[in-house]
LOMI-117302 format. One record per atom (N, C-alpha, C): atom name; residue number from 1; z, y, x. Coordinates in steps of 0.1 Angstrom, whole numbers, m for minus. Each point is the difference from the previous one (the first is absolute). Example, Ala and Ser with C-alpha at 12.3 -4.5 7.8 and 13.67 -1.06 7.14 Angstrom:
{N 1 {78 m57 132}}
{CA 1 {0 12 m9}}
{C 1 {0 12 9}}
{N 2 {m7 11 m4}}
{CA 2 {0 11 9}}
{C 2 {8 11 m8}}
END
This chain:
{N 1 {m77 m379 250}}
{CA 1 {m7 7 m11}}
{C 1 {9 0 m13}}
{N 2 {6 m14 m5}}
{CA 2 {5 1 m10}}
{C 2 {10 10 0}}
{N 3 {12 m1 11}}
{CA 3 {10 8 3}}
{C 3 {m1 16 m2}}
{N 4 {m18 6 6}}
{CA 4 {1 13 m7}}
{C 4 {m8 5 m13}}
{N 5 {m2 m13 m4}}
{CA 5 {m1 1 m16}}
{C 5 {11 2 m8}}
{N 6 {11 m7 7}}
{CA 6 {15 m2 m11}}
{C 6 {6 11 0}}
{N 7 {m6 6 14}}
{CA 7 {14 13 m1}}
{C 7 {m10 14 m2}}
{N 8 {m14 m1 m3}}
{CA 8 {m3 11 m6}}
{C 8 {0 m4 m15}}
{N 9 {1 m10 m6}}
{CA 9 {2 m3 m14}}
{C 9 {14 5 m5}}
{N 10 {8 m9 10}}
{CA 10 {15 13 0}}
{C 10 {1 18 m1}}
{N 11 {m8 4 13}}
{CA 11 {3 13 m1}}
{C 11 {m8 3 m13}}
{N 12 {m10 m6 m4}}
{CA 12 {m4 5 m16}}
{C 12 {12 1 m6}}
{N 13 {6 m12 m9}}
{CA 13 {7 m2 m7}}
{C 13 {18 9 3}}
{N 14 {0 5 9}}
{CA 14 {10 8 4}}
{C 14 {3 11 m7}}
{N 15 {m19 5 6}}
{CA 15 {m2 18 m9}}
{C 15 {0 m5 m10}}
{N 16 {m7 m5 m8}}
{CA 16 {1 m2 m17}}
{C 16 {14 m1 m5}}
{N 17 {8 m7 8}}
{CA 17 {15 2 m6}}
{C 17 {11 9 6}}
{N 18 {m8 11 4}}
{CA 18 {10 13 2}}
{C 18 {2 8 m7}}
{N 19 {5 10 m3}}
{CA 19 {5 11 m4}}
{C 19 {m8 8 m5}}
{N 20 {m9 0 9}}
{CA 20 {m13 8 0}}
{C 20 {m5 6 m18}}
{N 21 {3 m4 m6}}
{CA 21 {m10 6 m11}}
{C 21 {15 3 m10}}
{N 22 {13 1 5}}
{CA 22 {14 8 m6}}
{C 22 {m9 17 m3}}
{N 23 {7 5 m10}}
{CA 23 {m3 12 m1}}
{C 23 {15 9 7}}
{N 24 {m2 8 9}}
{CA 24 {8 3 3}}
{C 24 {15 12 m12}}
{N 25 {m9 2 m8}}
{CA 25 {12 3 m12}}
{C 25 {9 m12 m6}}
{N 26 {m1 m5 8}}
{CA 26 {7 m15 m2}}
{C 26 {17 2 5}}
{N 27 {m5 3 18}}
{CA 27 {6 7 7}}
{C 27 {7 8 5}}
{N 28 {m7 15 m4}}
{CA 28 {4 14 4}}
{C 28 {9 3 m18}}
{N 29 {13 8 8}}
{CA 29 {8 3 m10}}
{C 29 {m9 20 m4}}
{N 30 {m1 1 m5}}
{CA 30 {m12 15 m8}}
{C 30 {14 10 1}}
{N 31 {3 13 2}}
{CA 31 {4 7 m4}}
{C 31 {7 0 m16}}
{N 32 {m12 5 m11}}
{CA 32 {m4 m7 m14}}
{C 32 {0 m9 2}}
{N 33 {8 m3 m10}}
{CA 33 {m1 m13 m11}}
{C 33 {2 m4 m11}}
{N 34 {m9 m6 m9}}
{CA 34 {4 m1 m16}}
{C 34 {m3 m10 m5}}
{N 35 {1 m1 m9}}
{CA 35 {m6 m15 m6}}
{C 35 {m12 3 m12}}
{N 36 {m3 m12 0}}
{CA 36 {m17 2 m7}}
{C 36 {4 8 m17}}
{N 37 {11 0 m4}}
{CA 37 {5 6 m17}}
{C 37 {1 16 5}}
{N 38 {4 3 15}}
{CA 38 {2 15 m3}}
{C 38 {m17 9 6}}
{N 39 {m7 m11 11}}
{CA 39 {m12 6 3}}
{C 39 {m7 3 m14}}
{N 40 {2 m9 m8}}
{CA 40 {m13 m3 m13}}
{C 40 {4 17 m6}}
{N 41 {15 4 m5}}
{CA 41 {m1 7 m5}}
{C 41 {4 14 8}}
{N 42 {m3 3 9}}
{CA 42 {m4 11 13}}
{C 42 {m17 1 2}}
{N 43 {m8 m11 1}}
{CA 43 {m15 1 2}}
{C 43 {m8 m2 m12}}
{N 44 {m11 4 0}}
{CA 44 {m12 1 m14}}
{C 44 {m5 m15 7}}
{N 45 {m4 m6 m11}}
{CA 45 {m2 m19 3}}
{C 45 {m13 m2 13}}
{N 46 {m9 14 m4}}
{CA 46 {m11 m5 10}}
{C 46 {5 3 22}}
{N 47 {14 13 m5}}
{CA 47 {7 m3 13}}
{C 47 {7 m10 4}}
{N 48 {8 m4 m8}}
{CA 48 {8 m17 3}}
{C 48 {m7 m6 3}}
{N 49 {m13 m2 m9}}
{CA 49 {m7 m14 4}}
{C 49 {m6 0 13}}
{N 50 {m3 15 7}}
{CA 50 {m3 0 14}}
{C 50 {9 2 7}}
{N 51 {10 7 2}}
{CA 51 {12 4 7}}
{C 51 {7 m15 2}}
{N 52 {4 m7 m15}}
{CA 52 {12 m11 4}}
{C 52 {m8 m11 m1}}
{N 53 {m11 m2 m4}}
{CA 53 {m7 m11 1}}
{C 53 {m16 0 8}}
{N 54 {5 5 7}}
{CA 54 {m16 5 12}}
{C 54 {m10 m7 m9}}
{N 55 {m3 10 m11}}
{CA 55 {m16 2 m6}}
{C 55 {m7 9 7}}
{N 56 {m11 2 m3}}
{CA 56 {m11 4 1}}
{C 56 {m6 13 m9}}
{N 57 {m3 11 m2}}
{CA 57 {m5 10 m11}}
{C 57 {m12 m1 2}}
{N 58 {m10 6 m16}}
{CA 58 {m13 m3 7}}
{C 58 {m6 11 7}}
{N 59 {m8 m3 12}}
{CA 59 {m6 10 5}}
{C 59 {m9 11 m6}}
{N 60 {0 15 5}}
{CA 60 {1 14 m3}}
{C 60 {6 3 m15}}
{N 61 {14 m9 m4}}
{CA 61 {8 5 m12}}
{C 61 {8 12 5}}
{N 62 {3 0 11}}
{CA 62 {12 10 7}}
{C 62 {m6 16 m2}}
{N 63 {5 11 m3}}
{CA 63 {m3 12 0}}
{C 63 {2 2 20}}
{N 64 {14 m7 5}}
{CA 64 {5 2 10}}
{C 64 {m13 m6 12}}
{N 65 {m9 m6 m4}}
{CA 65 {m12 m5 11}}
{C 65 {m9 14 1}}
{N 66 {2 10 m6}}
{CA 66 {m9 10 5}}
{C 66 {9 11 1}}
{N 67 {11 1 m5}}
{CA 67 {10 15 6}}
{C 67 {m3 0 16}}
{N 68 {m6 13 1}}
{CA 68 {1 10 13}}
{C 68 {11 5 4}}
{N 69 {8 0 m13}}
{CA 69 {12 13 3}}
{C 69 {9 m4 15}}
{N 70 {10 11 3}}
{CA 70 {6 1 12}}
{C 70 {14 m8 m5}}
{N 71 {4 m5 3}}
{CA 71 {14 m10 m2}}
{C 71 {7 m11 5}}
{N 72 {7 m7 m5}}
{CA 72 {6 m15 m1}}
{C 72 {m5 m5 m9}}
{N 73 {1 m12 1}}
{CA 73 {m4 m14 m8}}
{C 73 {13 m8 3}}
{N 74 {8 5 m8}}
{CA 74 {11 m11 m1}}
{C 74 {0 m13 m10}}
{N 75 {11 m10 5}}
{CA 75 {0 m13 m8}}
{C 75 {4 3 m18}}
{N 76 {m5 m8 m7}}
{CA 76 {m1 4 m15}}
{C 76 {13 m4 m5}}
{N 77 {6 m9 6}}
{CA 77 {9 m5 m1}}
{C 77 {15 6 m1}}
{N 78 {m4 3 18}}
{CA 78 {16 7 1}}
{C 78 {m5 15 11}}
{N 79 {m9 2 1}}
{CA 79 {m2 13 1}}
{C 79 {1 0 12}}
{N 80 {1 m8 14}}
{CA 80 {m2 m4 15}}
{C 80 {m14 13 6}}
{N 81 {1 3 6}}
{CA 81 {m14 13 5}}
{C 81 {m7 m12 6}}
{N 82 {m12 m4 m6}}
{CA 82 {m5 m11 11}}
{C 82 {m18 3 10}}
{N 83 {m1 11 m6}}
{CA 83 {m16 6 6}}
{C 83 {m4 11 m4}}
{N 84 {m2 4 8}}
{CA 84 {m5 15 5}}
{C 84 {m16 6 m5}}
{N 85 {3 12 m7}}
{CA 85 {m19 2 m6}}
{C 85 {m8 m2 16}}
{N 86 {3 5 7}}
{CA 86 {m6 5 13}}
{C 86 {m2 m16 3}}
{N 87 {4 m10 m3}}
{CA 87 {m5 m15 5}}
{C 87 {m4 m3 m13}}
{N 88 {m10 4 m4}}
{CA 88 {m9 m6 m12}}
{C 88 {m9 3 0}}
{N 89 {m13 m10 m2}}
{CA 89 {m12 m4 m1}}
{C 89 {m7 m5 m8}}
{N 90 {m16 7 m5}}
{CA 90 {m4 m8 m14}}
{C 90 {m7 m13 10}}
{N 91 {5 m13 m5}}
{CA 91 {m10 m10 8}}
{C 91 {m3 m2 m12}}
{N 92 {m8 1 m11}}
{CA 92 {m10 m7 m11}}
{C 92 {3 m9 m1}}
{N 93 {14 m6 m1}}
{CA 93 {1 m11 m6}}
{C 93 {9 2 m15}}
{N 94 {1 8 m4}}
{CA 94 {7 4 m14}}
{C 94 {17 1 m1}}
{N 95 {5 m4 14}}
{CA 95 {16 4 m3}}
{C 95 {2 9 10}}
{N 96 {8 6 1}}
{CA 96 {6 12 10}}
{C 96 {3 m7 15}}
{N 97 {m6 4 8}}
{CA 97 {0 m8 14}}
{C 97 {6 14 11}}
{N 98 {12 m6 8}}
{CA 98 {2 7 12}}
{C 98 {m1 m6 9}}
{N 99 {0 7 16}}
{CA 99 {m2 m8 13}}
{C 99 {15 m5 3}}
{N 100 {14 7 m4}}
{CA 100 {10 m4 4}}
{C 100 {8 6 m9}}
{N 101 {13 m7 m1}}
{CA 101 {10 4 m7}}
{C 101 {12 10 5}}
{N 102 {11 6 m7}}
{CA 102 {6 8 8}}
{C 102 {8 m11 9}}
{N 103 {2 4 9}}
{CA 103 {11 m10 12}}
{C 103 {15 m8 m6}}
{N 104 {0 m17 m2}}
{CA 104 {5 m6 m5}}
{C 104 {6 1 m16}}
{N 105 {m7 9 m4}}
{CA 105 {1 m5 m17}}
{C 105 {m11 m11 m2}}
{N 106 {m10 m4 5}}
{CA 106 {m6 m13 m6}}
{C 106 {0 m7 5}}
{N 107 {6 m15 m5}}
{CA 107 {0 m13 6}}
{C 107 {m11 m7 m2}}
{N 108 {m5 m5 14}}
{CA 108 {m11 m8 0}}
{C 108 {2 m15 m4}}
{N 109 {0 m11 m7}}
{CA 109 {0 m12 m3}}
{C 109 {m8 m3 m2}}
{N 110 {m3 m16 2}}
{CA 110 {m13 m7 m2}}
{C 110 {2 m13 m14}}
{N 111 {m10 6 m8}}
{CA 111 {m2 m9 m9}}
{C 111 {m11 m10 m3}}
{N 112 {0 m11 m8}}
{CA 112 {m9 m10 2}}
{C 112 {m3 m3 m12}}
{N 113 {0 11 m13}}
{CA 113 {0 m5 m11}}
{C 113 {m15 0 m7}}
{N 114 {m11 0 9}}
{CA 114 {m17 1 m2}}
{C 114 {m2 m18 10}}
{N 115 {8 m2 6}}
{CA 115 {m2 m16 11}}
{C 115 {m2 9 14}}
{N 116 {2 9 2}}
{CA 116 {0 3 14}}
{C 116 {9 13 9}}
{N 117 {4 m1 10}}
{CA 117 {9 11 3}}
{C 117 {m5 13 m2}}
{N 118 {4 10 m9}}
{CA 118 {0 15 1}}
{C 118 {10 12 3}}
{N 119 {m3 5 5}}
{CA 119 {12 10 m2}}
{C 119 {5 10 m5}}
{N 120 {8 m10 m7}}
{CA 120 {9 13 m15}}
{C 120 {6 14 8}}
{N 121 {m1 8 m10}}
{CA 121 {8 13 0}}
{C 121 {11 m2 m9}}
{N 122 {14 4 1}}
{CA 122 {9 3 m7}}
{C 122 {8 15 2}}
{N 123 {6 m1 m10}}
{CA 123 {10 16 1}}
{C 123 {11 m7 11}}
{N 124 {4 6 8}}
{CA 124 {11 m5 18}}
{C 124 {14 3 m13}}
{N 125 {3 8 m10}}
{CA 125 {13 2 m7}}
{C 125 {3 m6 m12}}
{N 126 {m12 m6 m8}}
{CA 126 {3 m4 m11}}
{C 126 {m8 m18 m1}}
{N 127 {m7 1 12}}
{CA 127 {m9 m10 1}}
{C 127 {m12 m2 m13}}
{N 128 {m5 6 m9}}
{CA 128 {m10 3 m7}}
{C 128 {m12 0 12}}
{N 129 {m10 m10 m12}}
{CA 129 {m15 m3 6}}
{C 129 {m5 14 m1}}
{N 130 {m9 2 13}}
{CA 130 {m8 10 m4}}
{C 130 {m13 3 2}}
{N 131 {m6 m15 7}}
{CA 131 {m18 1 4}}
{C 131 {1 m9 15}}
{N 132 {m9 m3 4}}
{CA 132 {m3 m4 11}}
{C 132 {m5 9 15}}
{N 133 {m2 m6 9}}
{CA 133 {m4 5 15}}
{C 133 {m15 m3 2}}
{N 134 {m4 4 6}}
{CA 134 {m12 m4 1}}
{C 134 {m7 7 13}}
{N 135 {m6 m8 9}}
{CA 135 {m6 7 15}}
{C 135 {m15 3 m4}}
{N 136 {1 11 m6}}
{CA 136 {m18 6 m5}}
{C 136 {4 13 m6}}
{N 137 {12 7 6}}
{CA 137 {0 12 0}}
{C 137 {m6 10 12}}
{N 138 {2 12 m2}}
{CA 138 {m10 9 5}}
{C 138 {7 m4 15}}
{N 139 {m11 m1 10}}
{CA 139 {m1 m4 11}}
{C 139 {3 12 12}}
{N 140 {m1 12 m9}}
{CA 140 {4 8 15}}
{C 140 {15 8 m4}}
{N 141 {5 m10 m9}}
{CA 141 {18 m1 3}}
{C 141 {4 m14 0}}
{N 142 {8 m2 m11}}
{CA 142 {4 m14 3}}
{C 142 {m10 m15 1}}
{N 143 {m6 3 m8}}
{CA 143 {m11 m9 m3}}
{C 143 {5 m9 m11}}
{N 144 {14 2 m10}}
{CA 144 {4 m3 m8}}
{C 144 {m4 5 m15}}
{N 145 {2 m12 m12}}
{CA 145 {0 8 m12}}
{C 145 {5 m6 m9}}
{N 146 {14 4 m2}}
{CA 146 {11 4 m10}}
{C 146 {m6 m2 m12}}
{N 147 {m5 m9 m9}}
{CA 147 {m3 m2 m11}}
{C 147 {10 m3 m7}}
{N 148 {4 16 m9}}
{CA 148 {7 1 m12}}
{C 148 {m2 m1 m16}}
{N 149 {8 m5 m6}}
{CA 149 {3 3 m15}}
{C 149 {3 11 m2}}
{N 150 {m8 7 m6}}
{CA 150 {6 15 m7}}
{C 150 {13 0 m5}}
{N 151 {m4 m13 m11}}
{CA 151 {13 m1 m9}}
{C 151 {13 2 8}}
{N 152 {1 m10 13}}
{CA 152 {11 0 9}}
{C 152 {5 12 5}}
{N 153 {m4 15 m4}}
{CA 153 {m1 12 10}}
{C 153 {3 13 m13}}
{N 154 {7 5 8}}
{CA 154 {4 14 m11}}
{C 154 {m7 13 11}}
{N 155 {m4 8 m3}}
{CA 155 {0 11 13}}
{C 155 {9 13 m4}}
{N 156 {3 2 8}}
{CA 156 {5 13 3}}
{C 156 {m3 13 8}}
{N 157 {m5 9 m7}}
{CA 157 {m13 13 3}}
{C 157 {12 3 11}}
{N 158 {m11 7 12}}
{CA 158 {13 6 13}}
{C 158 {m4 18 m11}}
{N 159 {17 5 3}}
{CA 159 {m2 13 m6}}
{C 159 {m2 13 5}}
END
């Protein structure tokens, strides 16, 4: 008994000391790259503070949580095409929500900065925060929802 006490006390103490909670922009080398003096003066403060410091905007500030229009939603940052009008959905939660992003411009990462795993959205070229994932999107597609920062998002009307 004692013996598989020791070694599930181990395999606790294992995971708590792995890797596990690295943010992967740690890791991945971005396309972009800048440093925090040239983001500040390229972004308006309330985009830096979300883009380079995964804040939060308050919910329904965004004009972009109710555009219908036909377009892109590129990164604010560096202008990456990252979602499609045609994958957007009002879910009533006050930021701009899609079921999926365009194919490998958003990196999925998992962050822990609430005490629990989530999973971050980032720009795949500049690595800019841009909202979380979430499994409570509309169910007769992905069943995903892309919860976005307006701030994080420029659109571009299709012409």
């Amino acid at each position: 008994m004692n013996k598989i006490v020791s070694f599930l006390i181990l395999v606790f103490l294992a995971s708590c000391a792995g890797k596990a909670q690295d943010s992967s922009e740690d890791n991945k080398n971005y396309k972009i790259t800048k440093t925090a003096s040239q983001w500040k003066k390229e972004l308006t403060p309330a985009q830096y503070s979300v883009l380079r410091e995964a804040g939060t905007e308050r919910p329904f500030s965004s004009p972009l949580d109710k555009n219908k229009k036909v377009g892109t939603f590129v990164c604010a940052a560096c202008k990456t095409p990252l979602y499609a009008s045609k994958d957007k959905f009002d879910s009533g939660t006050g930021w701009p929500s899609f079921d999926r992003s365009i194919k490998e411009n958003v990196l999925l990462d998992t962050d822990y900065k609430i005490g629990y795993a989530r999973t971050e959205l980032k720009c795949n070229t500049c690595g800019s925060h841009l909202g979380h994932s979430f499994d409570d999107g509309p169910k007769n597609t992905t069943g995903k929802r892309h919860c976005i920062n307006g701030v994080a998002l420029k659109f571009i009307a299709k012409k």
